[in-house]
N, C-alpha and C positions, 0 to 999 in steps of 0.2 A: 504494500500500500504506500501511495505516495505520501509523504508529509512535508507541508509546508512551515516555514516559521513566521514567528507572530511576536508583536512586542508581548501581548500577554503571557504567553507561553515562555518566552526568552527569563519574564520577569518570573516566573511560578519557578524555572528550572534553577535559577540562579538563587531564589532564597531556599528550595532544598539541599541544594550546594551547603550552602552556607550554615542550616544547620546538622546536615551529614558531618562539616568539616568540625563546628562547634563539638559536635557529641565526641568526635576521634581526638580534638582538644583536649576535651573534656576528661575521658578514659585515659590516655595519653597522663594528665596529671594525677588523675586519681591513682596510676601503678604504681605499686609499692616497688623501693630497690631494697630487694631484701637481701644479704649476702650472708654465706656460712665460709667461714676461714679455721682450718687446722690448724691446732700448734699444741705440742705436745701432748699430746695425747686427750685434747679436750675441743670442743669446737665451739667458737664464739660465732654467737650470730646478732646483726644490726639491721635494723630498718632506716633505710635513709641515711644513713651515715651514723645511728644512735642506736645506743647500745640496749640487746633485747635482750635476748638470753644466752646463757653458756651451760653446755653439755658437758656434763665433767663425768668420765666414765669410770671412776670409783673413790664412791668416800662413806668408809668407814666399814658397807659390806653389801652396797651396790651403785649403780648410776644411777644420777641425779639429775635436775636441770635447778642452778643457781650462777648466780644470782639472775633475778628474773625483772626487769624493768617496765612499767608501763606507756605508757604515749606520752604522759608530761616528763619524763625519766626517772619516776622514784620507784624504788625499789619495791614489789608487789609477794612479794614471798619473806618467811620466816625458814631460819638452818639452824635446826639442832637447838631448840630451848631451852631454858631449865627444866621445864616441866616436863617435857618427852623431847629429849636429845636424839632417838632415833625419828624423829619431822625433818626429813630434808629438803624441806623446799618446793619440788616438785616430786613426785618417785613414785613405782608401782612395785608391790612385793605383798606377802598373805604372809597372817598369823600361824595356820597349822596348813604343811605342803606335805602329805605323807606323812602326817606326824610330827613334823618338824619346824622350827618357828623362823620363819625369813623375816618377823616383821621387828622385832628386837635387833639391836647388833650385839655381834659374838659377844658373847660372855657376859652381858646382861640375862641376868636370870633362867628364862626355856632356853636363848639362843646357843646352844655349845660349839660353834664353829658354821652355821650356814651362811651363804655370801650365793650374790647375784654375781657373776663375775665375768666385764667385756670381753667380748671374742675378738668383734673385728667392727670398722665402719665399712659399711655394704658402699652406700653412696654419700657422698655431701655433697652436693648442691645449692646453686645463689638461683635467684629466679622469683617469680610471685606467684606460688608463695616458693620458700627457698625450703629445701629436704633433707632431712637425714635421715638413713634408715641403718637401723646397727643390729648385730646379733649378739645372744648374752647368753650364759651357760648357768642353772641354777645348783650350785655344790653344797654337797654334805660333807664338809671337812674336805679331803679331793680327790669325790664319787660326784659324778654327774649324776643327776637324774632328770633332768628335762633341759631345754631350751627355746628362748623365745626371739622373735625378731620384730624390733621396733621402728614406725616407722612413722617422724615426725614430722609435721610441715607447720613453716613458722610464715602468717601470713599479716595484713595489716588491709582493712579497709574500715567503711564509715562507721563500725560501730566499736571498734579498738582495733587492737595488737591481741594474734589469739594462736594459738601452738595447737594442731589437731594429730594427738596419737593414735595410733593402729596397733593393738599388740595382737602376732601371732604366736599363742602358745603353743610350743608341741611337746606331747608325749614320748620324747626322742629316745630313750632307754627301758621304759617301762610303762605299765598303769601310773596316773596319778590322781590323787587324791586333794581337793582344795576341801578344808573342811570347816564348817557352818560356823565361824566366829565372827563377831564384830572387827576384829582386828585386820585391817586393808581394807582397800589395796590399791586404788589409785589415788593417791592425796595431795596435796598441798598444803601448807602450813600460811596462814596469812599473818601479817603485818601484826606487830602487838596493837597497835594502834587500832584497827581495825576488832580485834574481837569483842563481842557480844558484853562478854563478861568485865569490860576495860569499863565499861558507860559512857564512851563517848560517843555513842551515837551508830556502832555496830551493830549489824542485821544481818538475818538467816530470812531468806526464803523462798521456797519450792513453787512448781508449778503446777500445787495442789491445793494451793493459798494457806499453805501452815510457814508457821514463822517460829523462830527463833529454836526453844529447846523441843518445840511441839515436833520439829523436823529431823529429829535424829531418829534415826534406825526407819524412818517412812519411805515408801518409793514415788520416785518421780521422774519425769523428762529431765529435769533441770531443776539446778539447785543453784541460788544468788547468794556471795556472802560480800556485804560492803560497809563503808563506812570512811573515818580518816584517815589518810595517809599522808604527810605534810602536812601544810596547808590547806588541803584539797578536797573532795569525797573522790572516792574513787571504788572500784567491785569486780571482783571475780565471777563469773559464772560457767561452771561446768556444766555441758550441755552432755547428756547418754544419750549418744548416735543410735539410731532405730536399728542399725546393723549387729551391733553392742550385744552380747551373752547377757539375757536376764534381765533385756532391756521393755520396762523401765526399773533401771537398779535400785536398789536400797541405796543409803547414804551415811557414812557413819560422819553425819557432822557433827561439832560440838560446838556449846558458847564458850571455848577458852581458846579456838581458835584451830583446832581440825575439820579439816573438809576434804572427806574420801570419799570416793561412787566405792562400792561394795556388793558387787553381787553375788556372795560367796554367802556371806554372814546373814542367816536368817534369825536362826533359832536364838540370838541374844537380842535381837529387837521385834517391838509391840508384833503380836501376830496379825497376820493378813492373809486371808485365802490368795489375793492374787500373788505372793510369795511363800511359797508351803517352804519349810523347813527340811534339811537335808543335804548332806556333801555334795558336790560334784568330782565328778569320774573324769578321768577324762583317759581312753584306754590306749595303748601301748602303738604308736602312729599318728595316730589320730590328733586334731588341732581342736585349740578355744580363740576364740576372736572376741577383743575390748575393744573399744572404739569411744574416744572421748575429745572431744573440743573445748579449752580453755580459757574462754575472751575475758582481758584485761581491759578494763575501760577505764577513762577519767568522767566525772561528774557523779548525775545521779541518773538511775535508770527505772521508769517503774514496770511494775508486772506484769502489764499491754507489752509496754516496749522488750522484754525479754522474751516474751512470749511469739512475738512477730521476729523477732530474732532467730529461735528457736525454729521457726517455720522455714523462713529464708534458709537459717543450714540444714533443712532436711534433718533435722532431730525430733521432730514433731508432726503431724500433719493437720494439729489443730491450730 
């Protein structure tokens, strides 16, 4: 078909021009330059040239992610407190693993010698979002019994700076047993600043509208913990990915400043049919998959806004 041209047309084609070019503007500024740099055995990663997190692959009796930074640059995690020195910050590991306690370090009380312990870094990758994916060997003194491969992406858009892990567990030696305590498994330790129990203005809450100590050992999509950090308000929220083992997980948060998704641990929190009580197996080959997203935000954020959050990452579909 023939086409002619027309001022009006010339003028229609020239402002979609214009806002195709605006939008690729647009995206063009909004990408994050995230980079992951190696150096001795640990890998720092920055957004924009500011310092986010660093992967340290062993302290004290596994790998961690500290110090952990938010969008304004203060520091969004707690290492090793008085009150429970094995809180490192960021870190996944279980109370009883065959009997045996990963979630103490050695030689505090059940621990007799188990340790998480790095293998290798698979990838490290800069990019948006930028990746790591590592593998890690879980010993009993030094007998392997399992293995898992982590894989993190450290990303940054409009609603913070937010680390999304993948853990593949496998049964790489034998049957394994995770067994029904409160104690794990994916945690973070927040800010003193920020917990509940300080009063200045720290808060717990779920995406089942329970708040504070109402929210420990309950399941949900997501769980919010925020409050002061500096000057500032600022919030964590752990989102349990739909893909997630036992998702929607328990939560073992506390008002003194623990916040772990927990799907392991029934039988020590309030009963609920939709979490019947009971170990998990996981038999001799065979894999477990966790899947958890971490967004660091500054401000405030309310329970719409976390919840539409929540949607957006496909952790929800409400």
């Amino acid at each position: 078909m023939r086409q002619t041209w027309s001022p009006k047309a010339a003028s229609r084609a020239a402002a979609v021009a214009i806002v195709v070019l605006c939008g690729l503007a647009t995206s063009f500024v909004q990408a994050a330059d995230v980079k992951l740099e190696e150096a001795d055995g640990t890998v720092k990663v920055t957004v924009n040239g500011k310092p986010f997190a660093e992967y340290i692959t062993s302290h004290a009796h596994q790998p961690m992610i500290w110090p952990i930074h938010g969008p304004t640059g203060l520091e969004m995690t707690d290492k090793a407190p008085a009150d429970h020195k094995h809180h490192d910050s960021l870190w996944f590991t279980h109370g009883v693993v065959n009997g045996l306690d990963f979630w103490l370090e050695p030689g505090d009380r059940s621990n007799k010698g188990n340790t998480i312990k790095h293998r290798e870094y698979v990838t490290v990758e800069s990019g948006d979002p930028g990746k790591l994916v590592t593998k890690n060997d879980w010993m009993e003194g030094t007998t392997k019994i399992a293995e898992d491969e982590r894989t993190m992406e450290f990303g940054s858009d409009k609603n913070g700076w937010w680390i999304d892990t993948t853990i593949i567990f496998t049964a790489s030696e034998g049957d394994v047993t995770f067994g029904d305590t409160k104690e794990g498994a994916f945690g973070v330790r927040v800010p003193a600043t920020m917990v509940v129990d300080a009063k200045k203005g720290g808060k717990i809450r779920n995406s089942r509208g329970q708040e504070d100590a109402v929210a420990w050992g309950m399941g949900a999509e997501w769980v919010d913990y925020s409050g002061p950090v500096g000057d500032s308000t600022a919030g964590i929220t752990i989102f349990d990915m739909k893909d997630s083992y036992r998702h929607p997980t328990r939560w073992h948060v506390r008002t003194y400043g623990l916040f772990a998704a927990n799907p392991f641990g029934q039988r020590d929190f309030p009963r609920d049919p939709e979490h019947p009580q009971g170990e998990t197996v996981v038999k001799k080959g065979e894999t477990l998959k966790l899947h958890y997203r971490v967004l660091f935000y500054d401000g405030e954020r309310s329970s719409s806004d976390i919840a539409a959050i929540a949607k957006a990452y496909g952790a929800t579909e409400k």
